[in-house]
C-alpha positions as CSV (number, residue, x, y, z in Angstrom):
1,X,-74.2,-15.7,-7.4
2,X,-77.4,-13.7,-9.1
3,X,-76.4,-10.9,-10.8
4,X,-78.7,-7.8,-10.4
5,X,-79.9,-4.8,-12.8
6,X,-77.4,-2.5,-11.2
7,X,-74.6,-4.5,-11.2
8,X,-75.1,-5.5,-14.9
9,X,-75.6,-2.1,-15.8
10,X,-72.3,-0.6,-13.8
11,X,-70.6,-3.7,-15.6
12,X,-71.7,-2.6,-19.0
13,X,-70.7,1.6,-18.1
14,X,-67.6,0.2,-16.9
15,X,-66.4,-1.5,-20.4
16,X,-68.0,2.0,-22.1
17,X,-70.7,-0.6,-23.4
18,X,-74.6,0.2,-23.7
19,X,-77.6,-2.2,-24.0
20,X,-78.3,-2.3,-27.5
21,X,-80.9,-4.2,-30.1
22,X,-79.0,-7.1,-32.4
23,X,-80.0,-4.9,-35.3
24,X,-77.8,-2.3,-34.3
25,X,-74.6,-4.5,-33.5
26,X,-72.0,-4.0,-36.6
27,X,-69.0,-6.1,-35.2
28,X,-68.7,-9.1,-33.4
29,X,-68.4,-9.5,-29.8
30,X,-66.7,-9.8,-28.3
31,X,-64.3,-7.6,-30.6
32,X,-60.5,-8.9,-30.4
33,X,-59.4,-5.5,-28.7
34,X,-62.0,-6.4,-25.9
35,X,-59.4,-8.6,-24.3
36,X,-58.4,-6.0,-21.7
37,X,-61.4,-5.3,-20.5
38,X,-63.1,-8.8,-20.6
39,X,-59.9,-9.4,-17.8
40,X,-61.0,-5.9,-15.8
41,X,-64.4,-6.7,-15.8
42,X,-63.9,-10.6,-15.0
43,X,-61.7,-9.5,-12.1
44,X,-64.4,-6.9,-10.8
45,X,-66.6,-9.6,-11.0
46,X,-64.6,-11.9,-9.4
47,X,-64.3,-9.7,-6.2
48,X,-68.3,-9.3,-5.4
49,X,-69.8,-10.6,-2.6
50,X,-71.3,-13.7,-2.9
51,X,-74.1,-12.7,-0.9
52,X,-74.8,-15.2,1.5
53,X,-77.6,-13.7,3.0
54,X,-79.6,-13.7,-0.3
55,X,-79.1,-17.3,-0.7
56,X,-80.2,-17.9,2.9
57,X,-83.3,-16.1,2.4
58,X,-84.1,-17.7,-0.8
59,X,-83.0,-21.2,0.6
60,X,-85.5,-20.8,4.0
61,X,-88.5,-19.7,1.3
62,X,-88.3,-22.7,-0.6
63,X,-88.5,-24.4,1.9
64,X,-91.5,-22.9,3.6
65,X,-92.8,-23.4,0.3
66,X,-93.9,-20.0,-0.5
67,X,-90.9,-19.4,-3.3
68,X,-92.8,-19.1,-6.8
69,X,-91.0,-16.6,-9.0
70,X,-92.4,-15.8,-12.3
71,X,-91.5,-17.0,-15.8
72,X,-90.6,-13.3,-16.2
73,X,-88.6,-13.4,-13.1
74,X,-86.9,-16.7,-14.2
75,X,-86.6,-15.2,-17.3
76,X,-84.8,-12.1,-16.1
77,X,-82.5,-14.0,-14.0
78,X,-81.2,-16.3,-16.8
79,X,-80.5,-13.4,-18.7
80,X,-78.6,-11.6,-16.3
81,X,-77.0,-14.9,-15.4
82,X,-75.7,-15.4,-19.1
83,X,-74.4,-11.9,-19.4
84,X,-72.0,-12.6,-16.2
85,X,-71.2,-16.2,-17.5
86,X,-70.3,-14.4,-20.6
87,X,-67.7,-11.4,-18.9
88,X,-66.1,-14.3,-16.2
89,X,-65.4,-16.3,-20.2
C-alpha cells in the first residue's frame, strides 16, 4: 500500500505527534506509554483502502515502459513506507 503526505500527516495529528528534527527528540520512541496509540493508529491503518486502482495504474506504466520515478521520488516513498511499517509494529 503507498502511504501518502496526507495520510502520514493525519496519522501523526492523530497520535498528537509533529514532524520533528532528531536534535529536538528527548525520549525514546516509541515511549512505553505509546502503547495505546501505536494499537489506534495500527488499526486505522489497518482499515485504509488498499487502492487498487493506484496499483493498476502504476502496474499498466511499467509496463508501457514510461514509469521512471525519481531518486527523490523513491526516496520519498521509502520514507513514508518506513513510517507506516513503523505504526503497523
Amino acid at each position: 500500500m503507498q502511504i501518502s503526505d496526507t495520510e502520514i500527516k493525519k496519522l501523526l495529528v492523530q497520535g498528537g505527534l509533529r514532524l520533528s528534527e532528531p536534535a529536538e527528540l528527548e525520549e525514546p520512541s516509541p515511549r512505553p506509554t505509546d502503547g495505546p496509540l501505536i494499537k489506534a493508529v495500527t488499526a486505522d491503518v489497518m482499515q485504509m483502502e488498499d487502492r487498487e486502482d493506484r496499483v493498476a495504474e502504476l502496474k499498466a506504466r511499467i509496463e508501457a515502459g514510461n514509469y521512471a520515478p525519481t531518486g527523490e521520488e523513491i526516496a520519498d516513498a521509502m520514507m513514508r513506507r518506513a513510517i507506516a511499517d513503523r505504526v503497523r509494529a
